[in-house]
C-alpha positions in Angstrom: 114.1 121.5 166.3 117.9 120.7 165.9 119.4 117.5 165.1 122.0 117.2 168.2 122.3 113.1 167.9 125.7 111.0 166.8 124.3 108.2 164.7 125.8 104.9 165.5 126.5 101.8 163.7 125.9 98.4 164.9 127.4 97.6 168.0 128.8 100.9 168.5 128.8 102.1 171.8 128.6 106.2 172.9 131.3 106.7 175.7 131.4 110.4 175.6 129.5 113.2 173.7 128.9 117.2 174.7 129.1 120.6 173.3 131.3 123.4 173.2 132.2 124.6 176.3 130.8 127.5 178.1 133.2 130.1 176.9 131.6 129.3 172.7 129.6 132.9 174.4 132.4 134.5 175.6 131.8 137.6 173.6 128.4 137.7 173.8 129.9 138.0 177.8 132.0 140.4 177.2 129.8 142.5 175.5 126.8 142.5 178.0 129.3 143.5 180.8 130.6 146.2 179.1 126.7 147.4 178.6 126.1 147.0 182.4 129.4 148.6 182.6 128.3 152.0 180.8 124.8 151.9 182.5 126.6 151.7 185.9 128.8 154.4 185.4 126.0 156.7 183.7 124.1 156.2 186.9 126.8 157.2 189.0 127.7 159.8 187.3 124.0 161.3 187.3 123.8 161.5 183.4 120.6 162.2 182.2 120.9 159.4 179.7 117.0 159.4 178.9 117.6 162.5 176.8 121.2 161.7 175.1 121.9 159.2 172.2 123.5 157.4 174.7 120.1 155.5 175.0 119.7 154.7 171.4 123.4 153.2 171.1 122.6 151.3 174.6 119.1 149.8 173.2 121.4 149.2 169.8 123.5 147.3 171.5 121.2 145.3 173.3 119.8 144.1 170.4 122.6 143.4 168.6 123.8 140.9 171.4 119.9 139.3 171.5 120.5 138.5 168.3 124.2 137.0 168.3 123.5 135.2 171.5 120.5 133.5 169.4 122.7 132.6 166.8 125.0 131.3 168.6 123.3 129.2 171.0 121.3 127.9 167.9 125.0 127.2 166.7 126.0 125.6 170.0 123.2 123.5 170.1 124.0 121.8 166.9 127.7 121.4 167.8 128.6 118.1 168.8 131.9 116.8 169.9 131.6 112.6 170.9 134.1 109.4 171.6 132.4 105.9 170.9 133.5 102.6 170.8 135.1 102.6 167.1 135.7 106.4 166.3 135.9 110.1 167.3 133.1 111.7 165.7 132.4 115.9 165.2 129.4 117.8 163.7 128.4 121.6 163.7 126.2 123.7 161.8 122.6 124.6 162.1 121.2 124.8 158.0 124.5 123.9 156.4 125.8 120.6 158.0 129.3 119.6 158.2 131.1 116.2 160.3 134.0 114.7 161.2 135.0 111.2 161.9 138.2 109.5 162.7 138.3 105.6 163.2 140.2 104.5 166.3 142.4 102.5 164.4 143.9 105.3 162.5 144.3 108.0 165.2 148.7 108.2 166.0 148.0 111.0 168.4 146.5 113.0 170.3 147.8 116.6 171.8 145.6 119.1 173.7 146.1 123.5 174.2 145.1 125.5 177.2 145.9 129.0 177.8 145.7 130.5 181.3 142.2 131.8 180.9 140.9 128.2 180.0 142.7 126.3 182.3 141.2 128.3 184.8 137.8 127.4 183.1 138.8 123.6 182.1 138.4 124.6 178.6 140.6 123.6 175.5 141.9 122.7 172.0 142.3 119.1 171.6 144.1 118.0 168.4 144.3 114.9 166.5 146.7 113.3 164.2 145.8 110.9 162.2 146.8 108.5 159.7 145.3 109.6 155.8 144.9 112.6 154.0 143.1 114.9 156.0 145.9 115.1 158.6 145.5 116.5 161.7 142.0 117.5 163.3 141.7 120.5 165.1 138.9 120.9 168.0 138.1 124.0 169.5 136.3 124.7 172.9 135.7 121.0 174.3 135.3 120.8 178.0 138.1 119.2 180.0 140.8 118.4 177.5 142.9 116.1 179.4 139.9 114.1 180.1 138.5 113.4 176.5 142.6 113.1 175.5 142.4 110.5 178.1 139.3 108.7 177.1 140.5 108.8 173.2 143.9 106.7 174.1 141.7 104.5 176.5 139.8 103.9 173.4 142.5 103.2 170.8 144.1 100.8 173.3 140.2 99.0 174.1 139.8 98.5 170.0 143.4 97.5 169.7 142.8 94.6 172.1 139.4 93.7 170.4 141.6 93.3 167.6 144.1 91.2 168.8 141.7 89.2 170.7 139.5 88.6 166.8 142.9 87.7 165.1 144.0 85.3 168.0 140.2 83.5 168.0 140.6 83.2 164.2 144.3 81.8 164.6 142.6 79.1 167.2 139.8 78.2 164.8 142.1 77.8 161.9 144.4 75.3 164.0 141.8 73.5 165.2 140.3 72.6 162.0 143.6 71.9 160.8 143.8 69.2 163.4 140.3 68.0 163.4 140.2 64.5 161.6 138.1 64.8 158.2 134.0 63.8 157.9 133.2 61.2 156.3 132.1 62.8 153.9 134.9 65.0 153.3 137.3 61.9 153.3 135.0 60.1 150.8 135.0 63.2 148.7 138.9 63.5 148.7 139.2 59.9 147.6 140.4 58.6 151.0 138.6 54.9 152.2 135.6 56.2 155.1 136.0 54.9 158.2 132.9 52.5 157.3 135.0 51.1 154.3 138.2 50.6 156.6 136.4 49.2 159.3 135.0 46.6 156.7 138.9 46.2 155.5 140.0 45.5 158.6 137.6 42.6 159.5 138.5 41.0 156.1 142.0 41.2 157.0 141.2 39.7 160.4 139.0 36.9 158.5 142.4 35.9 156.1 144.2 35.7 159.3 146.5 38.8 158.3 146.2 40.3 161.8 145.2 38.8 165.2 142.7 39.5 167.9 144.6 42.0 170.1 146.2 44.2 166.8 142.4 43.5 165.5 141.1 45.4 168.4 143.4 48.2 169.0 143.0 49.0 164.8 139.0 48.8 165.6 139.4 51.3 168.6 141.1 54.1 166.6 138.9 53.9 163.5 135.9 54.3 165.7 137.5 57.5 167.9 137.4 58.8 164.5 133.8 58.7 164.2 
């Protein structure tokens, strides 16, 4: 019924995803204890509360917070905070859809925001600066800052490395076919004699007596290693 899934791009790999935390409901909390609240006290107090408009506003109310909680939990559901392998991805909204996405590469920080109440409840705002025009990303209500704060600069540093690692492997290939001797036919094509060609100069020079059996063999050896 909702569409709760991060797509992924090739080779992308899901290291963390989850929804709001708990406390998304806290008024829809608030608001059913203070109903238990009343019909507690009314109880104990020995109020008729069948016959006063007491009952109507308490049946009102009941109704109204049926319908938020709905709302919201349809809300929650399509809320979706996740980490992966090349960004930091958001999206919300149940009709009307909205995302975020940040690449690892361009993420310079990342601060996080508890107050009392959701420390005591591991719950938090966890911001992110990053490099562009949007500036920084503000994320309300994830589970466990620190963690995902954590994870994030795990991240950066994991796709920082895969960097380094593709430049250094394209710096090795580049040197070693700077030092690999030319084909054949690339040497024939850049107007240099193929090994073929020098082998056959060499045994002509050998034949007019221009170089003798050892310097003959020692040439002969190299233009074959070449091969």
């Amino acid at each position: 019924m909702f569409d709760t899934t991060i797509d992924l791009m090739p080779n992308e790999q899901l290291v963390l995803a989850s929804n709001p935390h708990w406390m998304y409901f806290w008024k829809e909390v608030v608001g059913g204890l203070v109903i238990i609240g009343v019909l507690i006290l009314m109880l104990v107090s020995n109020v008729s509360w069948l016959d006063t408009t007491l009952r109507w506003l308490i049946i009102a109310g009941i109704i109204a917070i049926l319908i938020s909680l709905v709302y919201r939990f349809a809300n929650w559901k399509t809320t979706r905070f996740a980490i992966t392998s090349e960004r930091v991805a958001y999206q919300s909204g149940m009709f009307r859809r909205r995302g975020v996405s940040i690449p690892l590469n361009r993420v310079n920080n990342v601060n996080f925001n508890q107050s009392l109440i959701a420390r005591m409840f591991n719950n938090g705002v966890v911001t992110i600066e990053s490099a562009g025009e949007t500036g920084d990303s503000v994320f309300e209500n994830i589970p466990d800052p620190q963690n995902v704060r954590a994870i994030i600069f795990g991240q950066v540093e994991a796709d920082e490395q895969r960097d380094s690692d593709r430049d250094a492997a394209a710096l090795a290939k580049a040197m070693q076919d700077k030092m690999t001797p030319p084909a054949p036919a690339a040497a024939a094509a850049a107007g240099q004699p193929t090994p073929q060609e020098r082998l056959a100069q060499l045994d002509a020079l050998r034949a007019q007596g221009v170089v003798n059996d050892a310097e003959y063999a020692t040439k002969r050896q190299q233009i074959l290693d070449q091969l």
